[in-house]
MMTF fields as JSON, N, C-alpha, C and O atoms, coordinates in Angstrom:
{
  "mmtfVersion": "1.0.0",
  "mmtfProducer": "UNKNOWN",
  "numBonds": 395,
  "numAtoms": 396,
  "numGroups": 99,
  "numChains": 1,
  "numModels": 1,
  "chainsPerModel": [1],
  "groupsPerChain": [99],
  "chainIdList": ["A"],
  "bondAtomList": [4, 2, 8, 6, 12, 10, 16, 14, 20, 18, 24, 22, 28, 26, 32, 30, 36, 34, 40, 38, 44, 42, 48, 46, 52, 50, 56, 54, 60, 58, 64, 62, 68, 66, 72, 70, 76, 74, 80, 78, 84, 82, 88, 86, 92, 90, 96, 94, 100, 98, 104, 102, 108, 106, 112, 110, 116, 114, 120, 118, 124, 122, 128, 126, 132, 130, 136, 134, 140, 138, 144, 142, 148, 146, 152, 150, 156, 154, 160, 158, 164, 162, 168, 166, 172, 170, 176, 174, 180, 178, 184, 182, 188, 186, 192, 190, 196, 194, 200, 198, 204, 202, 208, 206, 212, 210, 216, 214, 220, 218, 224, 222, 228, 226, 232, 230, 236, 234, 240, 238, 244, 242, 248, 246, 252, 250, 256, 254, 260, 258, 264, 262, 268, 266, 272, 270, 276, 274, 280, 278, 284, 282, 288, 286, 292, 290, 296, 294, 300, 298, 304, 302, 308, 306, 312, 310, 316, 314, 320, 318, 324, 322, 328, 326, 332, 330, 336, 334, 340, 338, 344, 342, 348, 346, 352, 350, 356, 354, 360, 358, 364, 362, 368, 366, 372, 370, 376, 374, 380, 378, 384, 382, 388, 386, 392, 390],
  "bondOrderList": [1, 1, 1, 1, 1, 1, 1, 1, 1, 1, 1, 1, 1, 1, 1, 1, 1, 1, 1, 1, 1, 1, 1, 1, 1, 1, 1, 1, 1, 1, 1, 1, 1, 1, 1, 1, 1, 1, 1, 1, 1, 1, 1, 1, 1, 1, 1, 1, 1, 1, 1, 1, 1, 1, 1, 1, 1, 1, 1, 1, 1, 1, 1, 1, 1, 1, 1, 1, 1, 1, 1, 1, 1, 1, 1, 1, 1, 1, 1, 1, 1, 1, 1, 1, 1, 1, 1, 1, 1, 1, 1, 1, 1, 1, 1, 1, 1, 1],
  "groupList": [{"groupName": "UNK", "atomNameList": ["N", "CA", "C", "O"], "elementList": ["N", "C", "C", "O"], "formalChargeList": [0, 0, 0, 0], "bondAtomList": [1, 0, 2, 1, 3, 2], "bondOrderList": [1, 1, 2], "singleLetterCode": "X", "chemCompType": "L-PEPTIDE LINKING"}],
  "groupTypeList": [0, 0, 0, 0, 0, 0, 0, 0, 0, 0, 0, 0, 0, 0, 0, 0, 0, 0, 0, 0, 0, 0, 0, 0, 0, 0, 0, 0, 0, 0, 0, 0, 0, 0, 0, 0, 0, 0, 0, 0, 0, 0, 0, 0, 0, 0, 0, 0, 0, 0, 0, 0, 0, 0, 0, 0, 0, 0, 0, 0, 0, 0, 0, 0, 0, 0, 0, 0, 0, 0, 0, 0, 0, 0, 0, 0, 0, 0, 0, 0, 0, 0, 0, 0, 0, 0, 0, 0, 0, 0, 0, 0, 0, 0, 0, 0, 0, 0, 0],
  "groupIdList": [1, 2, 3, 4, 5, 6, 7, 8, 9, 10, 11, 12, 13, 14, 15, 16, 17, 18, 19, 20, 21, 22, 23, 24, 25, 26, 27, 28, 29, 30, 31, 32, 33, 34, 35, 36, 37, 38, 39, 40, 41, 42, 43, 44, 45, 46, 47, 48, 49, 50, 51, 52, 53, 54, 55, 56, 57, 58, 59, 60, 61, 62, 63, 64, 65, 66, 67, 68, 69, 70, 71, 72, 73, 74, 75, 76, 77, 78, 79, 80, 81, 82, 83, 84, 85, 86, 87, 88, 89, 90, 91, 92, 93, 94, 95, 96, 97, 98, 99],
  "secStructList": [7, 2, 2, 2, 2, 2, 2, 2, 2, 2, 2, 2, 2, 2, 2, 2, 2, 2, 2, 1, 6, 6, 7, 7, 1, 2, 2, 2, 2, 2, 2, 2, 2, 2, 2, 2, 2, 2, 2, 2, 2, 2, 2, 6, 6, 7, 7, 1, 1, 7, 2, 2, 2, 2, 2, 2, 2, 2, 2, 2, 2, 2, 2, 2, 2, 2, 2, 2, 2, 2, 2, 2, 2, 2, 2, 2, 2, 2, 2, 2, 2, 2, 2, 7, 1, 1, 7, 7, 1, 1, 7, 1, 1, 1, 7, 7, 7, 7, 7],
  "xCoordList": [15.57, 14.386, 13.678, 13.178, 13.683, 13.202, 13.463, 12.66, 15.075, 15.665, 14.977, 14.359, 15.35, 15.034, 13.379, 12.916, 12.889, 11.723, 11.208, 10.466, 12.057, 12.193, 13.189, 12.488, 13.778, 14.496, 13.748, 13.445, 13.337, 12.404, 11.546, 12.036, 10.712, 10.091, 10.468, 9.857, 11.658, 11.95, 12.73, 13.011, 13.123, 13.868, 12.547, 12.589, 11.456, 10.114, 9.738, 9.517, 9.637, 8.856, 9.959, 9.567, 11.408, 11.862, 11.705, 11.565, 11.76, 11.509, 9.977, 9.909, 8.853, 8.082, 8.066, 7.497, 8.736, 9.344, 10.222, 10.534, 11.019, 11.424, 10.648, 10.774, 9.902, 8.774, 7.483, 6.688, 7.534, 6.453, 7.082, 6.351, 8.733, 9.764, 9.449, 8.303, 10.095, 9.975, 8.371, 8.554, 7.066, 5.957, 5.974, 6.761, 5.143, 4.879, 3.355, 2.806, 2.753, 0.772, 0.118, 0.54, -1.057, -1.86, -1.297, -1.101, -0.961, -1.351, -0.265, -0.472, 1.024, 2.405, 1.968, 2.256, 1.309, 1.148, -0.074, -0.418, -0.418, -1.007, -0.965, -1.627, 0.048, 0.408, 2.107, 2.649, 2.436, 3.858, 3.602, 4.256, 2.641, 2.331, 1.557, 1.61, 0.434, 0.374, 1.003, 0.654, 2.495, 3.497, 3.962, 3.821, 4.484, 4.874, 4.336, 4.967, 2.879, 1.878, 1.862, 1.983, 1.733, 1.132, 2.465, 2.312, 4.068, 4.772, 5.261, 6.01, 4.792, 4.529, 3.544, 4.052, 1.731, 1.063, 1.47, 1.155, 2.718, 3.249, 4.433, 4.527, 5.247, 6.16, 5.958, 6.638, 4.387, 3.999, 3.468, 3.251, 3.017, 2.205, 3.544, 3.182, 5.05, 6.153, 6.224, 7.009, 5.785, 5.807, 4.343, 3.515, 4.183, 2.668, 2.455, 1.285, 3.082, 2.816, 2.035, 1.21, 2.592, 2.512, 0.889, 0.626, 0.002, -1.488, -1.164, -1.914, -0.483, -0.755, -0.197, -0.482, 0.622, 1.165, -0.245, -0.781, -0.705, -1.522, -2.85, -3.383, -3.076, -4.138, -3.706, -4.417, -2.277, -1.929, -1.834, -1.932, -1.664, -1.48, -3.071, -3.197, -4.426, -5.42, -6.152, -6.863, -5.812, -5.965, -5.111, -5.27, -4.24, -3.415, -3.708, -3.535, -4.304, -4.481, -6.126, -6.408, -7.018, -8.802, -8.219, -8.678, -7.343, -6.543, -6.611, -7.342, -5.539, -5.056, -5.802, -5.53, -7.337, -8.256, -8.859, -8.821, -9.322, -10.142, -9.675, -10.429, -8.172, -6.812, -6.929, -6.94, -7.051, -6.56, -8.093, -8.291, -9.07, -10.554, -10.622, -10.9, -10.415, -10.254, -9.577, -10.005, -8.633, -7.307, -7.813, -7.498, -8.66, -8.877, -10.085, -10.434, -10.846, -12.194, -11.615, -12.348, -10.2, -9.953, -9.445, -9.448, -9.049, -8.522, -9.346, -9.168, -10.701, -11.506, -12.588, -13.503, -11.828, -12.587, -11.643, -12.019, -10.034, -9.359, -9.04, -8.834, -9.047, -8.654, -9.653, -9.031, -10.85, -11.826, -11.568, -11.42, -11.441, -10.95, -9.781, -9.835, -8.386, -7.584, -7.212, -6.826, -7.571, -7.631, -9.199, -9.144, -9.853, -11.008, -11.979, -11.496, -12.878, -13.689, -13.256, -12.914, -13.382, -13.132, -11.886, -11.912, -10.847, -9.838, -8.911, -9.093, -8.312, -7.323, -6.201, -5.626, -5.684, -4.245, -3.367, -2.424, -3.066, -2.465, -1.88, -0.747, -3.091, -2.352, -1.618, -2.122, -0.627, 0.053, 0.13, 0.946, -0.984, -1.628, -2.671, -3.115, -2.726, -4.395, -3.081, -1.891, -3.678, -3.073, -4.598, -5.758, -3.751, -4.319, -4.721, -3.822, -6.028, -6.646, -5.86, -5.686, -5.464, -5.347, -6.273, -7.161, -6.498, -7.629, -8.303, -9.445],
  "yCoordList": [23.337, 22.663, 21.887, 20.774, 22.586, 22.131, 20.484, 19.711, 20.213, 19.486, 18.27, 17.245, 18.823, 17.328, 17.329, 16.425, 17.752, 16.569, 15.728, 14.746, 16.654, 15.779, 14.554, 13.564, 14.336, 13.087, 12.226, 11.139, 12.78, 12.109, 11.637, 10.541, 11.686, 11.035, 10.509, 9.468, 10.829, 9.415, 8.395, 7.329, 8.692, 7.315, 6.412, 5.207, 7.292, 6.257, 5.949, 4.738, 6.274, 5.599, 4.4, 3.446, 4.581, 3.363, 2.333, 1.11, 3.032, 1.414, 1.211, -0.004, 1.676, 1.12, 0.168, -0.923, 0.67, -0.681, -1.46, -2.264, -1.698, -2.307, -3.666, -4.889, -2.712, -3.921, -4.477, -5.391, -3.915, -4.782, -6.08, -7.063, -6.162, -7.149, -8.019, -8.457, -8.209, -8.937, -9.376, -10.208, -9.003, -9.147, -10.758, -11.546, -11.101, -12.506, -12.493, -13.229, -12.034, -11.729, -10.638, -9.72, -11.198, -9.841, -8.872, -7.897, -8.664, -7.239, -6.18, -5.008, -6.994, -6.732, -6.042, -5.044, -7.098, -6.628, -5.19, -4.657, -4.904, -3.917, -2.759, -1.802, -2.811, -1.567, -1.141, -0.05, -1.752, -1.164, -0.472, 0.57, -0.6, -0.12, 1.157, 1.988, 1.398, 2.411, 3.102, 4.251, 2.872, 3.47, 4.093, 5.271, 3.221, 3.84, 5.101, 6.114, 4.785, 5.767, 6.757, 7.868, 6.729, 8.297, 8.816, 9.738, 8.791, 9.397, 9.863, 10.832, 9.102, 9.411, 10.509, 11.33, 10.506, 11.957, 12.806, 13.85, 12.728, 13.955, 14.877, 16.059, 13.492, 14.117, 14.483, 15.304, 13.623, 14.677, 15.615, 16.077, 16.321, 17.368, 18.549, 19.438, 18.227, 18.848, 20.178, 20.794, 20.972, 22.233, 22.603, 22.192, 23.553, 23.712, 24.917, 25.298, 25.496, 26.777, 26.624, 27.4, 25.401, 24.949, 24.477, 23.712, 24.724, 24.349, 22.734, 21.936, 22.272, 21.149, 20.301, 19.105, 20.769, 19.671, 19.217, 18.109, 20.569, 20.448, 19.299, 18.321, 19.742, 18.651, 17.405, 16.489, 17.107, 15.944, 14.959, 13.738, 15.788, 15.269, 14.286, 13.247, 15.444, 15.407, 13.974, 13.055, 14.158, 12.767, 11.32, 10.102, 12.229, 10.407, 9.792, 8.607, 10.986, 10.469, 9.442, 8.39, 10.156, 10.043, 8.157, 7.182, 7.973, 6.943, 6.011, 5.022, 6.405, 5.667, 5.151, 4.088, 6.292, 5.607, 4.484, 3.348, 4.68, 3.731, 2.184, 1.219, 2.128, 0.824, 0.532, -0.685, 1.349, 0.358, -0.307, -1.498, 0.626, 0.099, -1.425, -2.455, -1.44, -2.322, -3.439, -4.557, -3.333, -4.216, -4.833, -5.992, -4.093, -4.867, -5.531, -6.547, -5.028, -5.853, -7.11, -8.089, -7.341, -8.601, -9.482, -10.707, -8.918, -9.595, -10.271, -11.423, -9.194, -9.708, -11.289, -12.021, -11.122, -12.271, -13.897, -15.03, -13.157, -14.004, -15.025, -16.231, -14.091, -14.574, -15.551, -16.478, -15.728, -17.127, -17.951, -19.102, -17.758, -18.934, -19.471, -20.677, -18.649, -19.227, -20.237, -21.384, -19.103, -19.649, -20.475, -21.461, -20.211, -20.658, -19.708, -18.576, -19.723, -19.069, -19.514, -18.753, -20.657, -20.731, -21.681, -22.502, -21.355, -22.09, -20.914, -19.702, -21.264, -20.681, -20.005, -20.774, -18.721, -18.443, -18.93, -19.368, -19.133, -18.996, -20.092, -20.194, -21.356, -22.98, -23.436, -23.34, -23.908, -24.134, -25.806, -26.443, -26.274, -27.558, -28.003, -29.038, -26.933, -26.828, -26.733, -26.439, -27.021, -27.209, -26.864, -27.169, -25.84, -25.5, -26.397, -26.931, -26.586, -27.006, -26.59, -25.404, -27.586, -27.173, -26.806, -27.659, -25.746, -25.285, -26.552, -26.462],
  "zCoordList": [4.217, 4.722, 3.608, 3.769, 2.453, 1.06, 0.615, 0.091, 1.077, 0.341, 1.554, 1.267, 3.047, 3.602, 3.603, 4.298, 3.277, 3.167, 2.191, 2.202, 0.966, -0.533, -0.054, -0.26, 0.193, 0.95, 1.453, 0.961, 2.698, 3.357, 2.642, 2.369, 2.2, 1.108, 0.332, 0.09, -0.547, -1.42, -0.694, -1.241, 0.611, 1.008, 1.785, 2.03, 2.071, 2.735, 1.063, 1.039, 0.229, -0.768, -1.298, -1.97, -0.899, -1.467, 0.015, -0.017, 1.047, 2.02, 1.679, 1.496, 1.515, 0.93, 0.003, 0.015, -0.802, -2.301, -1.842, -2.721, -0.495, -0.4, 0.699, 0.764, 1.373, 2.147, 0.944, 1.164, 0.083, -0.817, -1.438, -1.556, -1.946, -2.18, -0.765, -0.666, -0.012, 0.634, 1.446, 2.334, 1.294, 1.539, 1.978, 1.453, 2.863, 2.955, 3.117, 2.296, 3.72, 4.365, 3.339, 2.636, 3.617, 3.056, 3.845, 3.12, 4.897, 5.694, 5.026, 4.713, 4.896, 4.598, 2.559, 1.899, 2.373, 0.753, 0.705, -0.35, 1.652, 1.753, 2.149, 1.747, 3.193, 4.002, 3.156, 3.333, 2.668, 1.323, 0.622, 0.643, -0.294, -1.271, -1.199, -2.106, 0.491, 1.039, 1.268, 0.994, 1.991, 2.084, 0.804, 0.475, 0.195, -1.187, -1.897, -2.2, -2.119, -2.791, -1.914, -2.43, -0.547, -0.166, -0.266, -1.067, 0.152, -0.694, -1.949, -2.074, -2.942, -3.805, -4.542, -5.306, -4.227, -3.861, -3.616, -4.187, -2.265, -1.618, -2.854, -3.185, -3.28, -4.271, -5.265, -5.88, -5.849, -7.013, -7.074, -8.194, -5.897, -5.562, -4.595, -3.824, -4.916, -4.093, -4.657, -3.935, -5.624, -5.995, -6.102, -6.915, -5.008, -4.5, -5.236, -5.188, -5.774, -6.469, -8.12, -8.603, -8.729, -10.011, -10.031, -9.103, -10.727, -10.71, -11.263, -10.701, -11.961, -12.957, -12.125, -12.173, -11.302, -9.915, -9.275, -9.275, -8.674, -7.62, -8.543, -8.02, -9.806, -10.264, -10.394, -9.98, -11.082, -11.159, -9.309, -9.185, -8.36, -7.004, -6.574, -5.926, -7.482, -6.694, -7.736, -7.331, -8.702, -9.257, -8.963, -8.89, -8.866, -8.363, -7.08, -6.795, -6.112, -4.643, -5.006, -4.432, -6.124, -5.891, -6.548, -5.953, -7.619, -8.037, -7.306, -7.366, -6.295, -5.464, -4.462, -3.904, -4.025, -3.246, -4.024, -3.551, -4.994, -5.637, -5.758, -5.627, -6.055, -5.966, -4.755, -4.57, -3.556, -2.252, -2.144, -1.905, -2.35, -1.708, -2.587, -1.972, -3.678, -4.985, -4.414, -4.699, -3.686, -3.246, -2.108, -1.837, -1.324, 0.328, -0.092, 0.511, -1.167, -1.617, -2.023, -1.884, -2.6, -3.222, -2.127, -2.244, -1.159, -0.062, 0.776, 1.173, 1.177, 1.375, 0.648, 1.026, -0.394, -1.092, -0.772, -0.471, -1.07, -0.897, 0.064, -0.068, 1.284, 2.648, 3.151, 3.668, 3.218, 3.454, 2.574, 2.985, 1.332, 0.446, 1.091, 1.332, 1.537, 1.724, 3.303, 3.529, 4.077, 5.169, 5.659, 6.394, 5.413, 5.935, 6.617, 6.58, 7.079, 7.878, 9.601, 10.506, 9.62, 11.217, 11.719, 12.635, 10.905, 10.89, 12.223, 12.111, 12.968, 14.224, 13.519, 12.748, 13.552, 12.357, 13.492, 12.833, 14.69, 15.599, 16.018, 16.49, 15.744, 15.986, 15.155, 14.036, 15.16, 14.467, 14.246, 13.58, 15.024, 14.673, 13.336, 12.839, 13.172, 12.372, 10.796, 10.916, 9.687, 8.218, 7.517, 7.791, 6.175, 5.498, 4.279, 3.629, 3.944, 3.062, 1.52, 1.239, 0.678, -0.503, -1.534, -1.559, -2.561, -2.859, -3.646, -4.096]
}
C-alpha cells in the first residue's frame, strides 16, 4: 500500500511538470505548479513518524502558500495590462493591443 501512493505522487508531480512545459494561459501556468507542489508537501512529509519530515512538510506547505498568493497577485496585475479591462477573450474579432 506504502509503495502505491509513493507512486502516485511522483507520477502526479511529474504530470504536473509536465503541464507547466507545455503551459500556454495564466490559468495553465498556475494550476501545474499547484499540482506539482502539493505533491511534493505530500512526499516530503511521506515518513510521518520522523519529526524533521513532519517540520520540513509544514514549512514548505506555509512556503508554498505565500508563492501561490505572490503568483495570483502578479497575475492579477498582469492580466489588465495584457488583455485589457473590457476587451471580449472570446471574439476572436477583437486584437490585442501591443504594450
Amino acid at each position: 500500500m506504502a509503495i502505491t501512493e509513493f507512486l502516485l505522487f511522483v507520477l502526479t508531480t511529474t504530470l504536473g511538470g509536465m503541464f507547466l512545459c507545455g503551459a500556454n494561459d495564466l490559468i495553465t501556468i498556475f494550476v501545474a505548479p499547484e499540482c506539482f507542489s502539493l505533491c511534493s508537501y505530500l512526499l516530503s512529509g511521506y515518513t510521518k513518524k520522523d519529526v524533521r519530515s513532519n517540520e520540513a512538510t509544514m514549512k514548505y506547505l506555509l512556503m508554498g502558500g505565500a508563492r501561490s498568493s505572490i503568483l495570483v497577485h502578479g497575475f492579477s496585475c498582469l492580466y489588465p495590462r495584457e488583455f485589457g479591462a473590457f476587451q471580449k477573450l472570446g471574439d476572436p474579432t477583437t486584437k490585442r493591443q501591443a504594450a
